[in-house]
N, C-alpha and C positions, 0 to 999 in steps of 0.2 A: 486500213482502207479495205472495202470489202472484195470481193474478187471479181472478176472479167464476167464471170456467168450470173452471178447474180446483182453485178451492174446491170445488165443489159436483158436481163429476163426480162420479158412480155414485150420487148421491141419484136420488129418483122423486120427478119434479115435476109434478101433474097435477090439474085442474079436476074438480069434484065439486057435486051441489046440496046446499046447505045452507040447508034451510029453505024453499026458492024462489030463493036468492042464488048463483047459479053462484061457486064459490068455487076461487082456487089455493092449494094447500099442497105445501110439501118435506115425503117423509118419509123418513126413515133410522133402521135399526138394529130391533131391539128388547128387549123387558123393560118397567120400570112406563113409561105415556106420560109426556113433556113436551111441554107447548106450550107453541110460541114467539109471543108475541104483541109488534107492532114499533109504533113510535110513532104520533106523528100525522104524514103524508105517507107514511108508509113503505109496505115492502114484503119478501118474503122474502129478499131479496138481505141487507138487513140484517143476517140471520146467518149468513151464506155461511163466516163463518169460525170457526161455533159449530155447525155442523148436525152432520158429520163427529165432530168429538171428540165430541161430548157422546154422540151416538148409539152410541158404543161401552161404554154403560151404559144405556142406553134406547131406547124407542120416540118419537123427535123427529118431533113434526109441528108445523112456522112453518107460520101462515096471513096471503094475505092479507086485511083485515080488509075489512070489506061499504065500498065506497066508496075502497079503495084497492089498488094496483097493478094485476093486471089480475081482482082479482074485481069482479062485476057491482060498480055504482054507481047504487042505486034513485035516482029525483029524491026521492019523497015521503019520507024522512027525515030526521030534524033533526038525524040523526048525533051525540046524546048518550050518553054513557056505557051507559042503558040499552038503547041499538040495539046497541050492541058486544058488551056481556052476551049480550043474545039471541042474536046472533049465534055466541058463542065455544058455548054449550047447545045449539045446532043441530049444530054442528057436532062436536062430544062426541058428538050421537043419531048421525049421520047416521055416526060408524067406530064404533059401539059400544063408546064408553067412559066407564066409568060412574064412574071417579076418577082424577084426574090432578095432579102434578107441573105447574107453569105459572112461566114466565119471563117478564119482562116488562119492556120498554123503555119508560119515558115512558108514554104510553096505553097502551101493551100494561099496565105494573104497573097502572097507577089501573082500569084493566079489569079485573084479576084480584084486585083487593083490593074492590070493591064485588061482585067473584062468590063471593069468599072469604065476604064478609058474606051476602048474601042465599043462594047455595046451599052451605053448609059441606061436605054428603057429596059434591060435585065435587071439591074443592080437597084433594090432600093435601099438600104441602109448596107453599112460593110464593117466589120469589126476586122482590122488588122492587127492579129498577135504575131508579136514578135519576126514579122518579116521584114527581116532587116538586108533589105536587097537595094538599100541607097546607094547612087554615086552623086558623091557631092564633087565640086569644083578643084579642089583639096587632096582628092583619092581618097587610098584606102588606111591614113592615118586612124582614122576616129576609129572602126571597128579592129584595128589590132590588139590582140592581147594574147595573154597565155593562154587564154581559156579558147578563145578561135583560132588558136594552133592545136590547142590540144584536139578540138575537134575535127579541124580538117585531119589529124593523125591518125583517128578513131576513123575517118572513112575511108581514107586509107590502106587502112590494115583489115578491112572487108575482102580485099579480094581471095582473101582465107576464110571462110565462114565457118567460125566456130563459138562455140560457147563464149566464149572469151572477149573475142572479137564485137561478135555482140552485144553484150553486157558492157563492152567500154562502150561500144556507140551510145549506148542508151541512156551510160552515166552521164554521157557529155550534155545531156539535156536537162537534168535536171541541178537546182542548185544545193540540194540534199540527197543524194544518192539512193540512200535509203529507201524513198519513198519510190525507188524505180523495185517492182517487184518481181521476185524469181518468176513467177507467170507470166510476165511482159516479157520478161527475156524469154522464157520455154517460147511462147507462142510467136515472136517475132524470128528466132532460129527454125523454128519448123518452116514460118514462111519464106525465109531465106536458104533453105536448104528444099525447094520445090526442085524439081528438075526446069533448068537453064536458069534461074534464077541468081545464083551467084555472076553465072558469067558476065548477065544483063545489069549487078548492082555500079558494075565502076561508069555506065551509060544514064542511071539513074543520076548519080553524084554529080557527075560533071559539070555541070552550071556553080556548082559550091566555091571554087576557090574566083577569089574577087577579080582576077586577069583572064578567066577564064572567057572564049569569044563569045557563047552563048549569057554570059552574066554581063558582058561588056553590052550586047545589043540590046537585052531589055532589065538590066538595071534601074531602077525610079531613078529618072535624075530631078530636078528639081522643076525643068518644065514638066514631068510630066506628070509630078505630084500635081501640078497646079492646074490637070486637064480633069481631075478625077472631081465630078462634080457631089458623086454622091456621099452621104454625111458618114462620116469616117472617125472610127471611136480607136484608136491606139490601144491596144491592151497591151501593156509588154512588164516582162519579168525584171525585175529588179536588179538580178546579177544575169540577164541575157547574153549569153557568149558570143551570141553573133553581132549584137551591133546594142551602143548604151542606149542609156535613156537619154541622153543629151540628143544622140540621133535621132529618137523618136520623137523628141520637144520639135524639133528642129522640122520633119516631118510634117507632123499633126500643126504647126504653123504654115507653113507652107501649102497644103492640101487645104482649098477654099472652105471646106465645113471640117474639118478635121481637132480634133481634141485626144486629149492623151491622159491615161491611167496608168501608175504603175502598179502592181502588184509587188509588195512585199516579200521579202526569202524566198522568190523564186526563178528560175532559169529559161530553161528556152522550152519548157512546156506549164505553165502556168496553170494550164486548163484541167490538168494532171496532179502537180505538187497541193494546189491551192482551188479546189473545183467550186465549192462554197460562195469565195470570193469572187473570181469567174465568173458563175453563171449569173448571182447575183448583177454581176457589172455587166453580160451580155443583155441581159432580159429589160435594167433598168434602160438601155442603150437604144435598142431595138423598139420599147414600147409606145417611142415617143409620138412615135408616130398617130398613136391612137388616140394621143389627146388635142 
C-alpha cells in the first residue's frame, strides 16, 4: 500500500477557524461536498487513501474533529456527540456550505446520524461505516465479543502512550493487522505524544464502553434510526469488532431509506484494509443522486 505522503500529494491541507476552534482539513476535487469525518482518536490521515478517489466526483473535505489530531483541543468540553455536531455546523458556515454528502467512521457516522436527525437540510446522502453505536431493546448482547473487549483493552491501556500502546490500538481496527502500517503507528504516536494530549485521550474515549452515560444518551436507539430521513448506505466490515452485521441489517432496516453493504476480510476500518472496494461503494452510493 503506498505511503501517507504519496496518498495524499496534491491535496490542500490547511488550518482554518471554525467556530473559535483552529481547525485541520484535506480538501480535494470538486462538485457536490463530502465530508469525511474519522473516529474517536483519529485524524485525517485516516483517509489518506480515500481523499484522491473520491475527489474525483466531489468536493472532499476530512476534518480534524475539535480535540483531535492537530485541531485545537479546548479543555472545557466534555467532548460528547453534541460538541462534534456543533462542531461539523461550524465548520459547514465557516466554507460556505449549505448541504452536504458526509462519510463517516466510527464517531465520524454516530456524528453524522445525530446531524442527520437534528439538522436534515445539511445532510444529503450519509454513508454510515461501521458506527455501531446501536441500542436495541435487548442491550448490549449483540455487540459482545472478544474482539470488543479486546478493544475496549487497547483503549485502555492508552493512558501510557507508547509505541506499544499504540500499535495495539491500531490493530484493534483492523481485520488483518498487517495492513496497519509502521507509518500509521509513527504518525498517530507523535500525535498522541503532543504536549497534553495523552492526558486529554482517556476524555476522548469515554463515550466507548456501552454503559457509559454520554453513550447511554445518544446512542441510536431504534426510534431514532427511524428519524433520520436522509438515504443511508451501511458500509460495514465484515469482522467489525464493534458491533456485527446482523446489527447493521437490523439498522439499515430500520432507518426509512437506509441499505447495507458488507465489505469482505475487513474490520472496523474498511475504508483502510479494502479502499478500492470502499470508495468504489461510496461514489456508486452517493451518485445517485445525479441521475
Amino acid at each position: 500500500m503506498e505511503t501517507l505522503w504519496n496518498a495524499l500529494l496534491g491535496v490542500n491541507m490547511r488550518h482554518l477557524d471554525v467556530g473559535g476552534v483552529r481547525t485541520r482539513i484535506v480538501e480535494a476535487g470538486s462538485g457536490p461536498p463530502l465530508i469525511l469525518l474519522h473516529g474517536t482518536g483519529g485524524h485525517v490521515e485516516g483517509w489518506a487513501h480515500n481523499v484522491r478517489a473520491l475527489s474525483a466526483h466531489f468536493r472532499v473535505v476530512a476534518m480534524d474533529l475539535v480535540g483531535h489530531g492537530l485541531s485545537d483541543k479546548p479543555r472545557d468540553l466534555a467532548y460528547v456527540v453534541s460538541d462534534y455536531t456543533a462542531h461539523v455546523r461550524a465548520l459547514l458556515a465557516a466554507l460556505g456550505i449549505s448541504r452536504a454528502h458526509f462519510a463517516g467512521v466510527s464517531l465520524g457516522a454516530w456524528v453524522a446520524s445525530w446531524l442527520a436527525m437534528e439538522s436534515p437540510d445539511l445532510v444529503d446522502r450519509m454513508v454510515n461505516c461501521v458506527g455501531a453505536v446501536f441500542r436495541w431493546p435487548e442491550g448490549e448482547q449483540e455487540v459482545e465479543s472478544s474482539e470488543r473487549r479486546r478493544l475496549i483493552r487497547a483503549n485502555n491501556a492508552l493512558t501510557a502512550v507508547t509505541r506499544e500502546t499504540v500499535r495495539a490500538r491500531l490493530h484493534t481496527l483492523f481485520h488483518d493487522p498487517t495492513l496497519c502500517s509502521e507509518e500509521l503507528v509513527d504518525l498517530r504516536l507523535r500525535l498522541y505524544s503532543l504536549p497534553g494530549v495523552p492526558e486529554l485521550l482517556p476524555k476522548l474515549h469515554h463515550m466507548i464502553p456501552y454503559d457509559s452515560p454520554a453513550r447511554q444518551r445518544f446512542g441510536l436507539t431504534e426510534q431514532h434510526l427511524a428519524k433520520i430521513a436522509a438515504p443511508t448506505l451501511y458500509l460495514w466490515g465484515e469482522h467489525n469488532p464493534a458491533g456485527s452485521v446482523a446489527g447493521a441489517r437490523r439498522a439499515a432496516r430500520l432507518t426509512p431509506h437506509g441499505e447495507l453493504i458488507v465489505i469482505p476480510d475487513t474490520g472496523h476500518w474498511p475504508q483502510w484494509e479494502r479502499p478500492a472496494a470502499f470508495n468504489a461503494h461510496v461514489i456508486e452510493f452517493l451518485r445517485r443522486t445525479e441521475s
